[in-house]
Every structure is written in structure tokens, then in C-alpha cells.
C-alpha positions in Angstrom: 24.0 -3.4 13.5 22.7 -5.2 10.1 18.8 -5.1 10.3 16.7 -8.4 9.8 13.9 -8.4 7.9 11.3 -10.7 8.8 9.0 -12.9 6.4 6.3 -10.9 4.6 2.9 -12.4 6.1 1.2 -15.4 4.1 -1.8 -12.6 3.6 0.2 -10.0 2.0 2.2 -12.7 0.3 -1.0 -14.0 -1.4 -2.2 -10.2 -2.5 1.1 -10.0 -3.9 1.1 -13.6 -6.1 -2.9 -13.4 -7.2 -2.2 -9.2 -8.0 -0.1 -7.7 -10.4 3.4 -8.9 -10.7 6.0 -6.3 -9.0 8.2 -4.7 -11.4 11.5 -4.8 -9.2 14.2 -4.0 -11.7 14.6 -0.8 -13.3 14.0 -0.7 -17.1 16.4 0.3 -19.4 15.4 3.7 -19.5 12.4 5.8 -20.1 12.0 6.8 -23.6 10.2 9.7 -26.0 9.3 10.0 -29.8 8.1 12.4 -31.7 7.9 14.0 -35.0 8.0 18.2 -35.9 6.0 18.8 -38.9 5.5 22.6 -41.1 2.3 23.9 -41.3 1.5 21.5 -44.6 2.5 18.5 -42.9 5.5 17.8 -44.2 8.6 16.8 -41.9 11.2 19.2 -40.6 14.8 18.1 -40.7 17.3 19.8 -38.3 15.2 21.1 -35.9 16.6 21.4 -32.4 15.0 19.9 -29.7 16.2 20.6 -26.1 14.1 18.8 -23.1 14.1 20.6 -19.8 13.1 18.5 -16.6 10.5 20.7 -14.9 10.5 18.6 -12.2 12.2 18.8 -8.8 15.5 18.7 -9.0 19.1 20.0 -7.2 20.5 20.1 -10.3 19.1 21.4 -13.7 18.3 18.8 -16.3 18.6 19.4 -20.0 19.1 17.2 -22.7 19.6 18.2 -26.4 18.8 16.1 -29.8 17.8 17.4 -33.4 15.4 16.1 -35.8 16.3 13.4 -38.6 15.3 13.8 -42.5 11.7 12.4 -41.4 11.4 15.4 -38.7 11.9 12.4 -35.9 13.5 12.5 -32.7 14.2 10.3 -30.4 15.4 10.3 -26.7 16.2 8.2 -23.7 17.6 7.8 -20.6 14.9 10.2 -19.4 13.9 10.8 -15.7 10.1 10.4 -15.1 8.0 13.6 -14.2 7.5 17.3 -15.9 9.1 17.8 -19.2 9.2 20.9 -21.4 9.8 20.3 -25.1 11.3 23.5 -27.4 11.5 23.0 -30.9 13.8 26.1 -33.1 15.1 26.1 -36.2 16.0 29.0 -38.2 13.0 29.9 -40.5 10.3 29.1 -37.9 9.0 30.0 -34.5 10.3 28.4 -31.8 7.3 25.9 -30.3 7.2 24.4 -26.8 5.1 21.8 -26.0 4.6 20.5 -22.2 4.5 16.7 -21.1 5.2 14.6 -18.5 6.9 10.9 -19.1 6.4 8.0 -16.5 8.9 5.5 -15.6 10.0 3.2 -18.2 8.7 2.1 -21.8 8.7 4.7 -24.6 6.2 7.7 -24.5 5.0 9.2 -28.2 4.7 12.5 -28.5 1.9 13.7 -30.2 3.2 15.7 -33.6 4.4 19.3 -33.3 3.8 21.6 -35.8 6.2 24.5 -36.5 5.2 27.8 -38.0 7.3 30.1 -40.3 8.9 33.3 -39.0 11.9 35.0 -39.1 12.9 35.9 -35.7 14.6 33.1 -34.1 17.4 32.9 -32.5 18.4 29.1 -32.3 22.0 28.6 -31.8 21.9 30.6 -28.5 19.8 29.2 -27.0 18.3 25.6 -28.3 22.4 24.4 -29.4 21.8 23.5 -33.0 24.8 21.5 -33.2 23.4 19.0 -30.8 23.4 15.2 -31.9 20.6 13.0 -32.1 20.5 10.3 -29.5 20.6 6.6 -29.5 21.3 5.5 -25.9 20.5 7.2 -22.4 23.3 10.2 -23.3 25.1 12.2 -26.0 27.8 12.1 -23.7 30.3 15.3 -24.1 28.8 18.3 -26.4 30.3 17.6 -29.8 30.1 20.2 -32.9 28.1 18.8 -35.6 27.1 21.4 -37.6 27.5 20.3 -40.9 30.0 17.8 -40.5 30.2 14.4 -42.0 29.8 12.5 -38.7 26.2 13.6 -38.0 25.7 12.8 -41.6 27.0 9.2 -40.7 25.1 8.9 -37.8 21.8 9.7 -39.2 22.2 7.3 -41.8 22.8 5.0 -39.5 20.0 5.9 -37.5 17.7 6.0 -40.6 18.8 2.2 -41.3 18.1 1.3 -37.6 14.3 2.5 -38.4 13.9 0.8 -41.2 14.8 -2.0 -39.4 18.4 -2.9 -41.3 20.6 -3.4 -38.6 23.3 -5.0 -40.4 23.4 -1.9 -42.5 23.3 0.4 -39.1 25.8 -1.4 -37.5 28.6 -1.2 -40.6 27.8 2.2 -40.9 28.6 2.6 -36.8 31.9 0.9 -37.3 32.9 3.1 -40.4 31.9 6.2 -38.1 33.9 4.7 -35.1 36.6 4.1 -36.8 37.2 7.5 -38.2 35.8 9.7 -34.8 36.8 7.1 -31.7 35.2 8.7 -29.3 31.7 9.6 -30.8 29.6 8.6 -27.7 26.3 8.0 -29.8 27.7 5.7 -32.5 28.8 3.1 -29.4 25.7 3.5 -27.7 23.4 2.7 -31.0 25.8 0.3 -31.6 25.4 -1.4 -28.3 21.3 -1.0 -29.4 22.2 -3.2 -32.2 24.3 -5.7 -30.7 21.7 -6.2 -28.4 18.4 -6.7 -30.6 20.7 -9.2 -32.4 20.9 -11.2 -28.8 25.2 -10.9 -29.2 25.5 -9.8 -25.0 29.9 -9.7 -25.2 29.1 -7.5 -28.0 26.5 -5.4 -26.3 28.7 -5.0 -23.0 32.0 -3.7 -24.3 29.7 -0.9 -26.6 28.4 0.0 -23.2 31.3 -0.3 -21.3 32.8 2.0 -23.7 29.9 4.4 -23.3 31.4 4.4 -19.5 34.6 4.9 -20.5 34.2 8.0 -22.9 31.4 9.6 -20.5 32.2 8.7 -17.2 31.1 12.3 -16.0 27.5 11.0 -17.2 25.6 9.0 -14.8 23.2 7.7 -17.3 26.1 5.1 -19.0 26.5 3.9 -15.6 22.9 3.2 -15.4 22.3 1.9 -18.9 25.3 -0.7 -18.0 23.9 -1.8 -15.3 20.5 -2.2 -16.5 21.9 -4.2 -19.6 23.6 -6.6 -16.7 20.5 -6.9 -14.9 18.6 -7.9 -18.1 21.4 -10.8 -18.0 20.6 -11.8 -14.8 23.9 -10.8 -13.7 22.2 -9.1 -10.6 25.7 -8.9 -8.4 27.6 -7.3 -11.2 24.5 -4.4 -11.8 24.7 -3.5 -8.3 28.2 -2.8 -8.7 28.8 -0.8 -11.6 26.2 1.3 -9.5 27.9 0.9 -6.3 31.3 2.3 -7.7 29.4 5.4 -9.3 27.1 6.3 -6.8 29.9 8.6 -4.6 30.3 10.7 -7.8 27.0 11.2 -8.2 25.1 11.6 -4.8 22.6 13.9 -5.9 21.5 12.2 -9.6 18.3 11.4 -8.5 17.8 8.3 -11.7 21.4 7.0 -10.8 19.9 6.7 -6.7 16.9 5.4 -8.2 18.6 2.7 -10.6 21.0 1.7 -7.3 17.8 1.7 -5.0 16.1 -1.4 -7.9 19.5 -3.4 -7.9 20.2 -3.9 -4.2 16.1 -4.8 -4.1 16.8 -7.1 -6.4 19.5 -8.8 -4.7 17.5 -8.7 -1.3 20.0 -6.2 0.1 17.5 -4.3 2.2 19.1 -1.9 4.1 21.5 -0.5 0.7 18.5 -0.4 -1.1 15.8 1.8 1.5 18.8 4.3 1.8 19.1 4.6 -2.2 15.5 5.1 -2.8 15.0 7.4 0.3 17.4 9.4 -1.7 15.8 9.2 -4.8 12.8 10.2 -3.4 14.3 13.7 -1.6 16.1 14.4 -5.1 12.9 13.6 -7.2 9.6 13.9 -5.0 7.7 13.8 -8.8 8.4 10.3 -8.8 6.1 7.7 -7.7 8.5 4.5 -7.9 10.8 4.7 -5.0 7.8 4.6 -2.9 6.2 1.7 -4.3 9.9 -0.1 -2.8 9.8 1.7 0.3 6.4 0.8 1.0 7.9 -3.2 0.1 10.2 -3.0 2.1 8.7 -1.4 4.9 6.1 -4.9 4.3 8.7 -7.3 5.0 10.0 -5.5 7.9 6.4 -5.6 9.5 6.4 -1.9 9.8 2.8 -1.4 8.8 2.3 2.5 9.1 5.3 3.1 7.2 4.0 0.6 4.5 0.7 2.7 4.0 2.4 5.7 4.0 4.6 5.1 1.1 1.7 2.8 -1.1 -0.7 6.0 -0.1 2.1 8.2 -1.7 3.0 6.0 -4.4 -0.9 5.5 -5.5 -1.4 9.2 -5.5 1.6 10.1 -7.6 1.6 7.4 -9.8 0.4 7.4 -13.6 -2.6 5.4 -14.8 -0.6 2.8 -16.6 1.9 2.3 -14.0 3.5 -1.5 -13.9 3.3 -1.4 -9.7 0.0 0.4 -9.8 -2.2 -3.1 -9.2 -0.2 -4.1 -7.1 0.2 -1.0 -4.9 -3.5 -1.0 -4.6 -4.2 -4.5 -3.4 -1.5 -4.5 -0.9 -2.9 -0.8 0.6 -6.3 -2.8 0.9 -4.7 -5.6 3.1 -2.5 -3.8 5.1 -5.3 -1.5 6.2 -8.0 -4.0 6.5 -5.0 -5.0 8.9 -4.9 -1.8 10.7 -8.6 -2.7 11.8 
């Protein structure tokens, strides 16, 4: 039996519309930056960079990347919680640095700074033939060590910085045309076609992305997000839909499917997602904040505070929901009395 979900009350309704606005729809994708320096200051080119999720998770979580000619990197597609940065390259001591990255937006990292040694053993265990990232995934592993397509690829990347697009994308399409299936180069391409505001463009780079990575639920979720951006609420929900067998325990992907049914007032398909989410990825706040909504508009009061209490207590100072979280825990317990 489909359950009905009564109006939210006029009270709650009013905290809601004088509080912070609620951030419903997943952004793109949570994001890092950084920069590895030597001990002079001067940037480190080809360093590996490997980001462990320390967080918990069924399923280990590792993402790889390398350092351009300016010692940056850049990553992501990222699942908010307990991160552990490594930083190797032959010549210096492998570094780790420890962080944690909220939902959305792009977190910097402060510099790291590697010191010389000679005992290192990179290739083992850091990968440095990993690619640099554009998108939410590098897709498939792909040799790179000293080959002309990560040479392409960070000139493109270099032109993206320096904010020449136009250069970037020519670049992309040379680099396309010659490796096909080089994940990255369609994902910063669909970077590209978007900041331009061409969306056809945008969606077939990310449809692509699906296409060549379909084993990685991040391109799912990056399509789906670009749709949603679109308004195209109906069509986000189902490139999710579709995926979400495949991927039952990918705790972003449950996460991402949770935002889009909210978004199209599907209650029930959403409360199932983000319970999920929740189980796969108890380090994140978010799902709650939704579970504690919905729980609002079905009148179920305890089971409101309970998920605002959890959401408040595991959520980051600069959360977009905090404000709102907050006021709506006030009412509903003032409520209570």
C-alpha cells in the first residue's frame, strides 16, 4: 500500500521559509585541491596522490591522481567523511596528511610539503601511472607513465586553470580523437562544455563517461546531477533508478538516488535510498537531515527529532542544511511540550 504524506504544519512550514533555505538536490560532487611543495617551496610535478576513505564503508574506497607541473591536484566525485591523503614520488618521503571533506563544494587542502629521501617505494604501492582527474572518476586504470596522452591531458588541464577553455577543449578533442576511450578527456571536456552553458554538449561528454565506465557509479551520479541542474528532475531520477541494482552497496550512488526522488516528492523511493545511505555511510550527516524532512511531513514527530538530533551532531560547521536543521529541532520539540 502507497503511503500518504500529509501536509507539513503551517508552524514547521514557517521555520522552514524564515530559516535557511533546504538544500534538496545533491551537488555535483564534493571536491579537493591541493598543492605538494619540496622543502624550498617550490612545486613537485608527478607526485602520486592516492586518497583512502577512512570512513565507514562495505567496500574500500581509493582513488588515485598525480600532481601537475604546478604540484596541483585536483579531485572529485568524493564521498564526505574521513580521508587519508599519501603523497610518494621517487626522491622523497612518502607524506600522509589526514582530513575530512563535507558534502559538496570544493575543500582546499592546506599545502604539503615533501622531504628528500631515498627509500621509497612508489609504484607498489601509491600507482604512479595514475591520471589526474577532471570529473567524479578516472574511470578504468590506464598506463600513463610517460606517455603522450597524460602529456595531452595536462596541457589541457593547465589551459583549463588558466582559464582558456577554448584552448582546453581543442586540446580534449585532439586527445579524443587519437585515445577514444580516455575517460578523463570526456569528463573535462563535459567540464568545459558546461562552463560555456552548451547543455547537448555537456550531456553526450557525460553520457559517454557512462558508457566507457559503467562499472563506476560516480558517472552515473555526475549524469544525473548535470540533469538535475537542468531541471530535468524525472530524467535524474532515472539514470539513478537504472543503476542503483548494480550498485546496492555504493553508499554516494544511494545517497544521490535518495536527493532525486526528494526532489520529485517521491517519498517513499526516497526514505528507502537514504536509509541505505545512511547504513552504508553512518559518517555522513545528509541523509538524515532528509529523513528527519520526511519524517516532518508524515507527522511522525519522534522520528523527526531523531534524525535532526543525528544530523546536527554529525554535521560540519558550514553545512548548507545546518540552519535549517536547527530551527526545525526547536519547533518540533517545543511541540513535544
Amino acid at each position: 500500500m502507497k503511503r500518504t504524506f500529509s501536509p507539513v504544519p503551517p508552524a514547521l512550514l514557517l521555520v522552514a521559509l524564515l530559516g535557511a533555505p533546504v538544500h534538496a538536490q545533491l551537488n555535483n560532487a564534493s571536491a579537493v585541491r591541493g598543492q605538494v611543495k619540496d622543502a624550498q617551496g617550490q612545486p613537485i610535478a608527478g607526485v602520486s596522490v592516492e586518497l583512502e576513505f577512512k570512513g565507514e564503508s562495505r567496500v574500500k574506497i581509493v582513488k588515485k591522481t598525480v600532481t601537475d607541473k604546478k604540484g596541483g591536484y585536483i579531485y572529485s566525485g568524493l564521498p564526505a567523511g574521513p580521508w587519508a591523503f599519501h603523497f610518494a614520488k621517487v626522491g622523497y618521503k612518502t607524506t600522509q596528511v589526514n582530513t575530512s571533506i563535507s558534502l559538496g563544494g570544493l575543500s582546499d587542502i592546506p599545502p604539503v610539503t615533501m622531504e628528500p629521501g631515498a627509500d621509497d617505494t612508489v609504484a607498489g604501492a601509491i600507482g604512479a601511472a595514475a591520471v589526474p582527474m577532471a570529473g567524479p572518476s578516472a574511470g578504468p586504470a590506464v598506463n600513463t607513465d610517460k606517455s603522450k596522452e597524460l602529456a595531452e591531458y595536462t596541457k589541457a588541464m593547465a589551459a583549463m586553470k588558466a582559464g582558456s577553455p577554448a584552448e582546453a577543449e581543442v586540446l580534449l578533442k585532439e586527445l579524443i580523437a587519437v585515445v577514444p576511450a580516455f575517460v578523463p578527456a570526456h569528463q573535462a571536456l563535459a567540464v568545459v562544455y558546461v562552463a560555456r552553458g552548451d547543455a547537448p554538449a555537456a550531456e553526450a561528454s557525460y553520457r559517454k563517461v557512462v558508457e566507457l565506465a559503467p562499472q563506476d557509479a560516480t558517472s552515473h551520479v555526475a549524469l544525473s546531477s548535470f540533469l538535475a541542474s537542468l531541471n530535468r528532475n524525472e530524467d535524474a531520477f532515472k539514470v539513478l533508478q537504472d543503476a542503483a541494482p548494480r550498485f546496492p552497496e555504493h553508499a554516494l550512488l544511494q545517497f544521490a538516488l535518495g536527493a532525486a526522488a526528494f526532489n520529485l516528492g517521491k517519498g517513499e523511493e526516497a526514505q528507502a535510498a537514504f536509509l541505505k545511505a545512511a547504513a552504508l555511510d553512518p559518517a555522513n550527516a545528509e541523509p538524515h537531515f532528509y529523513l528527519g524532512s520526511l519524517a516532518v511531513s508524515a507527522n511522525d514527530v519522534p522520528k523527526a527529532v531523531e534524525h535532526f538530533e543525528k544530523y546536527v551532531s554529525l554535521a560540519p560547521a558550514n553545512a548548507a542544511n545546518l540552519p535549517a536543521a536547527r530551527a526545525l529541532l526547536e519547533t518540533l520539540k517545543k511541540s513535544k511540550k
